[in-house]
Backbone as ProteinMPNN parsed JSONL, in Angstrom:
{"seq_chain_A": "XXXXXXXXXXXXXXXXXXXXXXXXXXXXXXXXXXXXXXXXXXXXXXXXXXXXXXXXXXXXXXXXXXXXXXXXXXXXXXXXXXXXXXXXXXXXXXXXXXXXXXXXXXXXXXXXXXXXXXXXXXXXXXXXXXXXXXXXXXXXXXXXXXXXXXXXXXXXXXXXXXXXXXXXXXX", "coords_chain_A": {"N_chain_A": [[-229.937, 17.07, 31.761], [-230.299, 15.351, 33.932], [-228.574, 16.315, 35.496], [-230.071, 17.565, 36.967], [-231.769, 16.173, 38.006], [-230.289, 14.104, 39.929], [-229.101, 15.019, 42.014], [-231.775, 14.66, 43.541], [-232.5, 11.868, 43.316], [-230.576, 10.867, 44.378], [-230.999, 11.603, 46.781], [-233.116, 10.708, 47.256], [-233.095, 7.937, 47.368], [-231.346, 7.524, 49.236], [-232.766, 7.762, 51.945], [-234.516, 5.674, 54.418], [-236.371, 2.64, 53.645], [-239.313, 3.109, 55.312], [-239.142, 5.744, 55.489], [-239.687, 6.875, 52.976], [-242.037, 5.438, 52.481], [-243.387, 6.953, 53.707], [-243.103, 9.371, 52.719], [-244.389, 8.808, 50.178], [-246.858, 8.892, 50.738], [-247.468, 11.253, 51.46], [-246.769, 12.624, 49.966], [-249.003, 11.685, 48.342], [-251.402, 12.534, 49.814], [-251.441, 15.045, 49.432], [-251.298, 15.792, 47.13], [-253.958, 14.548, 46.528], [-255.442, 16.704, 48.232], [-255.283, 18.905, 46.535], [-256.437, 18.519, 44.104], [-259.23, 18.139, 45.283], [-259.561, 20.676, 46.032], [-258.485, 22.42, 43.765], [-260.089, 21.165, 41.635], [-262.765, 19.453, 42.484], [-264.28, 21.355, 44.429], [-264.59, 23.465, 42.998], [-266.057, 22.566, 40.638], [-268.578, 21.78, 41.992], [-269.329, 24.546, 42.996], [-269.882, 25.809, 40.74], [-272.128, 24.088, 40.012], [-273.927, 24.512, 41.627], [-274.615, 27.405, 41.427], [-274.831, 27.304, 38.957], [-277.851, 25.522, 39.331], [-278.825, 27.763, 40.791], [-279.368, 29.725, 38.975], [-281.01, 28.461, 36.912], [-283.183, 28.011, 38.547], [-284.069, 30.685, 38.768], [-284.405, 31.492, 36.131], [-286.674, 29.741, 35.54], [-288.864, 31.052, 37.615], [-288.767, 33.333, 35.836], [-289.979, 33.144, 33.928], [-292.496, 31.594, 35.071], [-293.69, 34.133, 35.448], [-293.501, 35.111, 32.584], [-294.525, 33.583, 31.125], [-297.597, 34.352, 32.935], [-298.332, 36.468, 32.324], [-298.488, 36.368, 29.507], [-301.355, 34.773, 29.697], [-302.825, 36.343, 30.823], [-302.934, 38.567, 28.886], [-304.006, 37.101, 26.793], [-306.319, 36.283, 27.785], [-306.944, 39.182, 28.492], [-307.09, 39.834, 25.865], [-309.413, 37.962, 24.474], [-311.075, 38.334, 25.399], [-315.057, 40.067, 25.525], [-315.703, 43.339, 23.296], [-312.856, 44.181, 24.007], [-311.682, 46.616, 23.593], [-311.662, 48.028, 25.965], [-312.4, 51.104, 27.149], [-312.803, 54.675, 29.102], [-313.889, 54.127, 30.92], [-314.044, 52.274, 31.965], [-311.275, 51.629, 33.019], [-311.297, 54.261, 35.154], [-311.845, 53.339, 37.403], [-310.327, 52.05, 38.681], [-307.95, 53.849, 38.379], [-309.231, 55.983, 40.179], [-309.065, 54.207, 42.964], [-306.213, 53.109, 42.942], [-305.248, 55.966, 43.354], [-306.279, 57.091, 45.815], [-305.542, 54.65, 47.419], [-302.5, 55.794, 47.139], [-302.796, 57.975, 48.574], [-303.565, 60.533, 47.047], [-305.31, 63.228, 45.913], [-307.553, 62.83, 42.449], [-308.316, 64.423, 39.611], [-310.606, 63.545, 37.061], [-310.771, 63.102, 33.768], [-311.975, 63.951, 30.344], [-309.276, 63.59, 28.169], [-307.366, 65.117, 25.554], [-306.013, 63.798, 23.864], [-307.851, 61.633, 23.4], [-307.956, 59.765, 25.453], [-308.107, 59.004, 28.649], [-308.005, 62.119, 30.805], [-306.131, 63.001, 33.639], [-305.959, 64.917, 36.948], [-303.665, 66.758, 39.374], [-303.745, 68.42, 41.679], [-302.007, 69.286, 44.052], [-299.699, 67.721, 45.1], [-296.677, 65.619, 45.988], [-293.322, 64.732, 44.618], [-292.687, 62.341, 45.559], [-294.647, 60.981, 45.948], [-296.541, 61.372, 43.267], [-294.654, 60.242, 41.078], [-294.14, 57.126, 41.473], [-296.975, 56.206, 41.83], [-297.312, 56.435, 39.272], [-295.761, 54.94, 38.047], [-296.519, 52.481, 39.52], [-299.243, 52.355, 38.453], [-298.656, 51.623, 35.61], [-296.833, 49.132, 35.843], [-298.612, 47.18, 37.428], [-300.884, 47.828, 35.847], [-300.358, 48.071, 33.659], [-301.239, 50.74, 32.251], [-300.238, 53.876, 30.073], [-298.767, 56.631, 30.666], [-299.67, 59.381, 28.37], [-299.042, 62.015, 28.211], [-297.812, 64.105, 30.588], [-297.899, 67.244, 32.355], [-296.08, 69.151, 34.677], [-296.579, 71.26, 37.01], [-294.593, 73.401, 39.503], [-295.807, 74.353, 42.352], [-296.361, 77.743, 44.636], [-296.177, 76.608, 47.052], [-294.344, 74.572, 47.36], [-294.734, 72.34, 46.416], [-296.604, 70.236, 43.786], [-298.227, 70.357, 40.918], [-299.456, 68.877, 38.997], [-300.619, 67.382, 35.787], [-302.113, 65.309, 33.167], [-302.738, 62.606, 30.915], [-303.655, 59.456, 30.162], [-302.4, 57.097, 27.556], [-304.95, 56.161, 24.389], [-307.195, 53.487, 24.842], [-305.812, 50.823, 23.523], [-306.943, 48.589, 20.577], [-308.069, 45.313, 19.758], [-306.979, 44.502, 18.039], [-304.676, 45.902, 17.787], [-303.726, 44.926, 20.074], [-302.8, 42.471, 19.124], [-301.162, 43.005, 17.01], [-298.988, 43.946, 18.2], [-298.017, 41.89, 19.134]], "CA_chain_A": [[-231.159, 16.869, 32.502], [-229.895, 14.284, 34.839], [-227.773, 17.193, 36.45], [-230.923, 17.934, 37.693], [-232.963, 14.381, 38.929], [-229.273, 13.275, 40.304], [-229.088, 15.328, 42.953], [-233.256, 14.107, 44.155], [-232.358, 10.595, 42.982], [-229.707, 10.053, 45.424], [-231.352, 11.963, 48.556], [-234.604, 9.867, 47.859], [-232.661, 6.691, 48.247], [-230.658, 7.467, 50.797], [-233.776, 7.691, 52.774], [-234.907, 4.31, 54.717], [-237.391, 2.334, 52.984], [-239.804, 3.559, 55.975], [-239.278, 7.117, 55.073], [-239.461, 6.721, 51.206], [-243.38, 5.157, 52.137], [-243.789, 8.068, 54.712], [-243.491, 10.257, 51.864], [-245.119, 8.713, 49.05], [-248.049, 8.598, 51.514], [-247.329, 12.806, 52.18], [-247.216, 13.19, 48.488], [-250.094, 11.42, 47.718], [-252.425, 13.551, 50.733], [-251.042, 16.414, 49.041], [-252.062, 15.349, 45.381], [-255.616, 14.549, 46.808], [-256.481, 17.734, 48.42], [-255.263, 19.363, 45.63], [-257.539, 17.973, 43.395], [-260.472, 18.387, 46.143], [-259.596, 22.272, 46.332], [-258.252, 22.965, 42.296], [-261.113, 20.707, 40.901], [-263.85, 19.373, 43.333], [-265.349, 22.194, 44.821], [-264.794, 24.375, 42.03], [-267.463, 22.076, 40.406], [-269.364, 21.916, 43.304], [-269.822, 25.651, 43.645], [-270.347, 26.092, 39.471], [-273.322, 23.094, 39.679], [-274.884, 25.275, 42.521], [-274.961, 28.345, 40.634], [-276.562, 26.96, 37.869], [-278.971, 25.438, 39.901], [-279.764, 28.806, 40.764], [-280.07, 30.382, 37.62], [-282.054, 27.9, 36.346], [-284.435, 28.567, 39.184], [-284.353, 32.122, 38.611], [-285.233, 31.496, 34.781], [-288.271, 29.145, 35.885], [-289.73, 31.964, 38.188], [-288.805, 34.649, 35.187], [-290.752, 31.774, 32.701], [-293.564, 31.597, 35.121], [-294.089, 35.778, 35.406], [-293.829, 35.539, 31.24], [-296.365, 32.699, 31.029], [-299.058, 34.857, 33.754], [-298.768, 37.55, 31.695], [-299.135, 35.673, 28.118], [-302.628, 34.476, 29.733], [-303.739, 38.05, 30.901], [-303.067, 39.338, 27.871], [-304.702, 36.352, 26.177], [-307.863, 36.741, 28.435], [-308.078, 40.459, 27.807], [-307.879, 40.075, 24.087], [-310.193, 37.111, 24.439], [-312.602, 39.198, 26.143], [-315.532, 40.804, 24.533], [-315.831, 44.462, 23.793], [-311.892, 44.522, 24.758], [-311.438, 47.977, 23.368], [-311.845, 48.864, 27.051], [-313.336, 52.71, 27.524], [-312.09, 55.207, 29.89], [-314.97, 54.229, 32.224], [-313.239, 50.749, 32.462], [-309.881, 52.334, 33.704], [-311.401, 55.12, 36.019], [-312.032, 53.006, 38.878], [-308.416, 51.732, 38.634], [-307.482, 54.964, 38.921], [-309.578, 56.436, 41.297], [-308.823, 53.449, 43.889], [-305.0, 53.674, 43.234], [-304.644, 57.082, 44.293], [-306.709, 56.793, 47.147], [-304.252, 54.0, 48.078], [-301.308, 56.407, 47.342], [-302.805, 59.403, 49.23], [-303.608, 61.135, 46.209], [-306.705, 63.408, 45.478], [-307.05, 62.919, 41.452], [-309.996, 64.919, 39.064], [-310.323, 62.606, 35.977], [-311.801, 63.748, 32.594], [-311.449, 63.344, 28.984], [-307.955, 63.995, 27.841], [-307.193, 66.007, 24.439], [-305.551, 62.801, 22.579], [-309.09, 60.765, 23.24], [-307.527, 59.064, 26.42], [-308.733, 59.78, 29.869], [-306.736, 62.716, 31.412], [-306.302, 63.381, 35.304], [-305.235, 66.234, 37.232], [-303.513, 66.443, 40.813], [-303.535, 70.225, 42.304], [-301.005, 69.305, 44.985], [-298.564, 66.45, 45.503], [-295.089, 65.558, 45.737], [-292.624, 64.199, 43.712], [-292.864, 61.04, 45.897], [-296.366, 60.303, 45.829], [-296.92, 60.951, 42.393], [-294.645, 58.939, 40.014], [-294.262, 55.928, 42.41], [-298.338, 56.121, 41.453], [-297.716, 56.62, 37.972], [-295.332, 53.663, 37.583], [-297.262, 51.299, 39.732], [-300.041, 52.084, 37.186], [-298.199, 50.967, 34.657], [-296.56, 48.235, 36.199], [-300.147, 46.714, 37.537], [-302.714, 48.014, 35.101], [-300.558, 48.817, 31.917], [-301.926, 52.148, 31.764], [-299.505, 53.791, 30.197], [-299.071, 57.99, 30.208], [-299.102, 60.018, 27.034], [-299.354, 63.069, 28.087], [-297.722, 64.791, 31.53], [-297.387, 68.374, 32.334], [-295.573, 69.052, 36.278], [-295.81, 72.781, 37.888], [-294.228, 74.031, 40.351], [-296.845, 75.281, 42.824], [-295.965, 78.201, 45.699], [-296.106, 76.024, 48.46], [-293.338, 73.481, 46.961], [-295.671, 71.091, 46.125], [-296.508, 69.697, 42.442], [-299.582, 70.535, 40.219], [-299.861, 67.471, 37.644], [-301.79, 67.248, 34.74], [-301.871, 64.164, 31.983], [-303.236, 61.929, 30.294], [-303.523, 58.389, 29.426], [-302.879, 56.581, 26.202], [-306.181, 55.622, 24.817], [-307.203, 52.05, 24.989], [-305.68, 49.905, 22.159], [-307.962, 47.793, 20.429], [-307.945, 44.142, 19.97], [-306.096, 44.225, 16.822], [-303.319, 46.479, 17.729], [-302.533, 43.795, 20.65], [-302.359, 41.405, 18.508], [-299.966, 43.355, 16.263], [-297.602, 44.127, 19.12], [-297.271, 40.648, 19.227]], "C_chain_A": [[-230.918, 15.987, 33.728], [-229.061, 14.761, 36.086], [-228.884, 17.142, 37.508], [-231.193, 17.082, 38.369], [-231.667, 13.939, 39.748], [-229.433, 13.893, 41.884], [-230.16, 14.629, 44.15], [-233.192, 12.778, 44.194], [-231.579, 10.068, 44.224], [-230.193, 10.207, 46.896], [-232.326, 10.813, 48.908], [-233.884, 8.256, 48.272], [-231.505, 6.164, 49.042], [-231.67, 7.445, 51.764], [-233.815, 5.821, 52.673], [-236.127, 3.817, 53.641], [-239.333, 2.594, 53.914], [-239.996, 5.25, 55.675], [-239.932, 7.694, 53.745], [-241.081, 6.602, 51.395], [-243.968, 6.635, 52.576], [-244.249, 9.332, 53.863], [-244.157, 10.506, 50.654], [-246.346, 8.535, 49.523], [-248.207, 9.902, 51.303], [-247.836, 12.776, 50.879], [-248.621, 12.715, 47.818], [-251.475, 12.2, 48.685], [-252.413, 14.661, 49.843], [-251.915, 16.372, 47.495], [-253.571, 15.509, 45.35], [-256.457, 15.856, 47.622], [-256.163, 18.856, 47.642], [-256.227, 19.523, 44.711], [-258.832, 18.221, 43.998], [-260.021, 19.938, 46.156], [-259.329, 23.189, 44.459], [-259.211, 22.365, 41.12], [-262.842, 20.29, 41.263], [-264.323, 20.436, 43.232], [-265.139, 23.23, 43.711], [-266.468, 24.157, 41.087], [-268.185, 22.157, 41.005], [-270.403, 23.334, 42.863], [-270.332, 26.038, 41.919], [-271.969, 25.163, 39.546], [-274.282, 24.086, 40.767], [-275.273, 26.932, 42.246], [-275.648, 28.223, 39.613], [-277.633, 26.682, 38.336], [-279.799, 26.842, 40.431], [-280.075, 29.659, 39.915], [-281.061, 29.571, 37.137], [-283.612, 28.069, 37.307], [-284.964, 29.65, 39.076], [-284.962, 32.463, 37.181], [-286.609, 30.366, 34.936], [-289.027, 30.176, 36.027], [-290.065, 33.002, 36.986], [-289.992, 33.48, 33.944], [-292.399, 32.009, 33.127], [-294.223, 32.917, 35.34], [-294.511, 35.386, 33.943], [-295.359, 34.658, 30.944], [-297.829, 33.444, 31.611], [-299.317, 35.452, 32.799], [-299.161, 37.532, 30.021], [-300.812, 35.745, 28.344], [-303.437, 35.209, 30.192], [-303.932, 38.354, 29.735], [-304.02, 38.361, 26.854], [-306.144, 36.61, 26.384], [-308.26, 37.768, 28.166], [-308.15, 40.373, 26.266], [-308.617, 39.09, 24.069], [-311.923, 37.317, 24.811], [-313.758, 39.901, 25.023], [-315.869, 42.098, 25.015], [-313.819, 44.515, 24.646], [-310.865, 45.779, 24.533], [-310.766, 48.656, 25.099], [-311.694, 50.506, 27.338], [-312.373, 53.011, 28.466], [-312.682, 54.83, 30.953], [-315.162, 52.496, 32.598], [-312.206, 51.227, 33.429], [-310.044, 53.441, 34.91], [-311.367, 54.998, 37.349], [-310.688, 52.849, 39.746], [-308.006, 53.294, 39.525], [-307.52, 55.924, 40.048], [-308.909, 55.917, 42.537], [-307.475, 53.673, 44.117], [-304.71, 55.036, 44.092], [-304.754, 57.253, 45.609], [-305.448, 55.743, 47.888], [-302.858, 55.324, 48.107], [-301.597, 57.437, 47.685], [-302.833, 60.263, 48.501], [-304.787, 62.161, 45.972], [-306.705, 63.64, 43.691], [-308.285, 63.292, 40.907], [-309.503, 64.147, 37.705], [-311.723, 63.31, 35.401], [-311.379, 63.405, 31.754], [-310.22, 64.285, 28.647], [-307.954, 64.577, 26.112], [-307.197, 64.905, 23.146], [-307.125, 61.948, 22.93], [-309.122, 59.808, 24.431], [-308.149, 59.578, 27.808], [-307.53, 60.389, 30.427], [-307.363, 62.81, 33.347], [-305.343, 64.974, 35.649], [-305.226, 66.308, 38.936], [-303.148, 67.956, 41.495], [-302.173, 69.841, 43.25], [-300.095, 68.007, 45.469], [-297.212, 66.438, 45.307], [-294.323, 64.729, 44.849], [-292.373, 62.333, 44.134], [-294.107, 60.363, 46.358], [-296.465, 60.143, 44.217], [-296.144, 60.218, 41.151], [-294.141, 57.358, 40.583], [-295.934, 55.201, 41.784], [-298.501, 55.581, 39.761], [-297.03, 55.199, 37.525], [-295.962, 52.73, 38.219], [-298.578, 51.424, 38.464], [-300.082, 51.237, 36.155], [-297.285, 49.387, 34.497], [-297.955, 47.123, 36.021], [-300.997, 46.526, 36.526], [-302.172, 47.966, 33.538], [-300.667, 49.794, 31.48], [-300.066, 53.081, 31.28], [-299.85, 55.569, 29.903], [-298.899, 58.484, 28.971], [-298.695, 61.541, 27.127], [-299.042, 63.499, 29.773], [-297.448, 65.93, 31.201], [-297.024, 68.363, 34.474], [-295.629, 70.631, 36.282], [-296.191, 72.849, 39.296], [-295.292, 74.818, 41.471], [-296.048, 76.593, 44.114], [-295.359, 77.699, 46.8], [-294.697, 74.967, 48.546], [-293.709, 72.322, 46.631], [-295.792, 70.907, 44.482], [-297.951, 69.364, 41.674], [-299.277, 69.617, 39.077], [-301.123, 67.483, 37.071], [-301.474, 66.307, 33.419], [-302.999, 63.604, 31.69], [-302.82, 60.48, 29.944], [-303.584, 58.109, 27.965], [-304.316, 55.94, 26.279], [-306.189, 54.159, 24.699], [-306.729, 51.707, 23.457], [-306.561, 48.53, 21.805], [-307.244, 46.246, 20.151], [-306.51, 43.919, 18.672], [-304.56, 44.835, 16.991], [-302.274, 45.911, 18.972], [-301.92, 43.063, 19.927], [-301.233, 41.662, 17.366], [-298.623, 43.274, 16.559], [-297.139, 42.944, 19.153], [-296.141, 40.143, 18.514]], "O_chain_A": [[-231.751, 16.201, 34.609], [-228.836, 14.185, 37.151], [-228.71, 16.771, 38.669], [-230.839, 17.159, 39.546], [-232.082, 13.102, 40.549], [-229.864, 13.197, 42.803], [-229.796, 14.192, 45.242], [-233.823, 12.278, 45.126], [-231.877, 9.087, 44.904], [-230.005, 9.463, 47.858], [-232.497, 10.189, 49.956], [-234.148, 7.607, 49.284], [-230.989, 5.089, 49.347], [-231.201, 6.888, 52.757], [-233.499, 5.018, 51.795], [-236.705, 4.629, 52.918], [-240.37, 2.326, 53.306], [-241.104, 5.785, 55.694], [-240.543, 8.753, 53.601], [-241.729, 7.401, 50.718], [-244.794, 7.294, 51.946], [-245.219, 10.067, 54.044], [-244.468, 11.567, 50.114], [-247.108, 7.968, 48.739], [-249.328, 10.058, 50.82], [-249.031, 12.868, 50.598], [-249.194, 13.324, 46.915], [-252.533, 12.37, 48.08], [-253.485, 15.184, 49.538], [-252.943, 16.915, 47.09], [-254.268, 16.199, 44.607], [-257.678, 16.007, 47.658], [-256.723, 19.898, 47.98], [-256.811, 20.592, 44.533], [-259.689, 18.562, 43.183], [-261.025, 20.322, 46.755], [-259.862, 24.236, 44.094], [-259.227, 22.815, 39.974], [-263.837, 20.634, 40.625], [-264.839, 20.775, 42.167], [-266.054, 24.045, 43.833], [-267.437, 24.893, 40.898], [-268.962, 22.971, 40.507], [-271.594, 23.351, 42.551], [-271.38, 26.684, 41.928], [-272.939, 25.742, 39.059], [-275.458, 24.267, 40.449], [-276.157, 27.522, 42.867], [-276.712, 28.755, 39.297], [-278.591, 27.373, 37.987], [-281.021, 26.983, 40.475], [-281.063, 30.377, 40.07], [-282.132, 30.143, 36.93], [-284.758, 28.2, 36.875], [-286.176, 29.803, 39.228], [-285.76, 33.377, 36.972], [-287.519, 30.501, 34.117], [-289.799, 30.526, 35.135], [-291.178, 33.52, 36.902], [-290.79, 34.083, 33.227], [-293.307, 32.359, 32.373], [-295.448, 32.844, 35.432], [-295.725, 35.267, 33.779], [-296.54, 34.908, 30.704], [-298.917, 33.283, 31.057], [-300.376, 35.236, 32.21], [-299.863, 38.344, 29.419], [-301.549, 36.415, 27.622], [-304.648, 35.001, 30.124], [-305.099, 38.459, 29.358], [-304.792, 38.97, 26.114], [-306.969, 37.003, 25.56], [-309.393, 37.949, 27.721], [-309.09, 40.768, 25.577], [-308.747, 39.106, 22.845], [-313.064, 36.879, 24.661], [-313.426, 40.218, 23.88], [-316.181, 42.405, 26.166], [-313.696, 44.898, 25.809], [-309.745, 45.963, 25.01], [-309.823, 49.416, 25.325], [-310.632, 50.917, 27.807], [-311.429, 52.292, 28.795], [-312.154, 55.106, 32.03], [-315.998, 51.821, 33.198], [-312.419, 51.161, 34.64], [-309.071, 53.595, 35.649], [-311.085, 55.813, 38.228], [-310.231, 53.249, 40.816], [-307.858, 53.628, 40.7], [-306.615, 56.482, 40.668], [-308.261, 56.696, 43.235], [-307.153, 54.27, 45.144], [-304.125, 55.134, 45.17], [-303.862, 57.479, 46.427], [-304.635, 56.113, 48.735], [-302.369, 55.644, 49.19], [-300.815, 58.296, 47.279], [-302.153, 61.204, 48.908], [-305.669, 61.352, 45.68], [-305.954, 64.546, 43.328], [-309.318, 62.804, 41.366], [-308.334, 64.11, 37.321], [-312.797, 63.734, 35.827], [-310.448, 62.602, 31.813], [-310.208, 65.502, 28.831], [-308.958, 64.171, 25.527], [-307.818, 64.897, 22.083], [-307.312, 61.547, 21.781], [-310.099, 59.071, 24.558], [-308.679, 60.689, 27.831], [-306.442, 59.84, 30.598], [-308.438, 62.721, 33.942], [-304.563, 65.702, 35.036], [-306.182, 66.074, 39.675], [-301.976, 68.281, 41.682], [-301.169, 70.399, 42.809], [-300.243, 67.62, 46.628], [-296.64, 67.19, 44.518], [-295.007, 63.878, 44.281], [-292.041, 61.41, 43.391], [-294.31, 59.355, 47.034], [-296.479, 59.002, 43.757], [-296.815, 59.653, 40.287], [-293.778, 56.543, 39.735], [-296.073, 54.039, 41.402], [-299.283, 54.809, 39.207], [-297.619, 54.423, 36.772], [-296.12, 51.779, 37.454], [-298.724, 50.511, 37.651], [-300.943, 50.441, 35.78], [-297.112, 48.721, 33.476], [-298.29, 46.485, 35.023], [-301.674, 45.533, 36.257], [-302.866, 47.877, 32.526], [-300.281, 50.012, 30.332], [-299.029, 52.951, 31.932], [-300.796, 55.937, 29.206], [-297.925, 58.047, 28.357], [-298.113, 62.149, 26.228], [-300.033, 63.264, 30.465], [-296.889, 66.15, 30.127], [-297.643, 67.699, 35.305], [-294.804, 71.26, 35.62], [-297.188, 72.616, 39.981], [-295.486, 76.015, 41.254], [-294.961, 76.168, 44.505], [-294.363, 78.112, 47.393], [-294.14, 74.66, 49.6], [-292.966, 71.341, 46.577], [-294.938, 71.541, 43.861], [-298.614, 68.338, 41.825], [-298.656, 70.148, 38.157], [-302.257, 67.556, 37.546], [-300.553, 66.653, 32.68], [-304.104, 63.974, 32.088], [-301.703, 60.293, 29.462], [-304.422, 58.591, 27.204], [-304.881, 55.442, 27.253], [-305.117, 53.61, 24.442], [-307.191, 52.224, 22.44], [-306.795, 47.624, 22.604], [-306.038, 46.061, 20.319], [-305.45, 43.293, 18.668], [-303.538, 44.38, 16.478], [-301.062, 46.054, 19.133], [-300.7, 42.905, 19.943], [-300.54, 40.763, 16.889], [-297.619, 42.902, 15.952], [-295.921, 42.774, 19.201], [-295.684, 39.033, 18.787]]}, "name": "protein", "num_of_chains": 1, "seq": "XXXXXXXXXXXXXXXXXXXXXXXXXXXXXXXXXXXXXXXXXXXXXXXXXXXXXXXXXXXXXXXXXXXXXXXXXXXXXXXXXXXXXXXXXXXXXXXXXXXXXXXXXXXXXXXXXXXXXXXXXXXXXXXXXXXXXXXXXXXXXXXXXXXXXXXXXXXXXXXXXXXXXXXXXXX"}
C-alpha cells in the first residue's frame, strides 16, 4: 500500500510550503462545491417539489371538501328525491349553451329521456360529460344514428334521481 501513497508523499513535499497551502486551499474549493452541487441543491430542488405537491393536495382537499358540502346540502335538502322537472331546466339551458336543440320526455327506465335529431360528435358528448361533470346527471341509456347528412341522431336517457338513502349508501 505504501507503493502507492510513496510516490504522492514525496511530490507533495517536495512542493514549497506556499504551494502545499495553495493546494489545500484548491482542494478544499473543490470539496465545497462538491457538496453544494452532490448535496445542497439536490435538497433544495426535492424541498421545492414537495412544496408543490403539498399545494396540489390542498387544492385537490379543497375540490373534495366543496363537494362533501354539496352533497351534504342536497341530501340535507327537503324532498331531495329531485324529479325530472328539477333536472329539465339544467338540461334545457346546457344545450342551448352548447348549440344544441334537445326534445326532453319521460325515458323508459323512469328517468327523463332526451332526443337530438341532428348534431355532431363534437357538440354532443362534450355536452354529455359536462353534464355529468357539473350536474351529476349521469346517462343510462344512449342510442347514436347515423343520419344521411353525416350528422348524429341521439336518443337517451338519464338515470333516475337517487333518493336520499341511496346517497347515503354510496357513502
Amino acid at each position: 500500500m505504501s507503493a502507492v501513497f510513496d510516490p504522492a508523499t514525496r511530490w507533495w513535499w517536495s512542493r514549497t510550503d506556499r504551494e502545499r497551502q495553495m493546494l489545500a486551499v484548491m482542494v478544499l474549493l473543490i470539496a465545497g462545491v462538491l457538496i453544494w452541487l452532490v448535496v445542497v441543491r439536490p435538497m433544495w430542488s426535492w424541498r421545492e417539489a414537495a412544496a408543490e405537491r403539498r399545494e396540489e393536495a390542498r387544492i385537490t382537499l379543497l375540490k373534495v371538501d366543496a363537494g362533501v358540502r354539496r352533497l351534504s346540502r342536497d341530501l340535507g335538502r327537503e324532498g331531495s328525491k329531485g324529479s325530472s322537472a328539477d333536472i329539465e331546466p339544467v338540461i334545457r339551458q346546457s344545450a342551448e349553451v352548447a348549440g344544441l336543440v334537445v326534445t326532453t320526455g319521460m325515458d323508459p327506465s323512469g328517468g327523463l329521456g332526451f332526443r337530438v335529431d341532428s348534431t355532431t360528435s363534437a357538440q354532443i358528448f362534450p355536452w354529455l360529460a359536462a353534464l355529468k361533470d357539473e350536474h351529476g346527471l349521469e346517462v343510462s341509456r344512449l342510442a347514436v344514428v347515423e343520419n344521411a347528412d353525416a350528422t348524429l341522431q341521439v336518443d337517451g336517457g338519464f338515470a333516475p334521481s337517487r333518493t336520499r338513502d341511496d346517497l347515503e349508501k354510496s357513502l
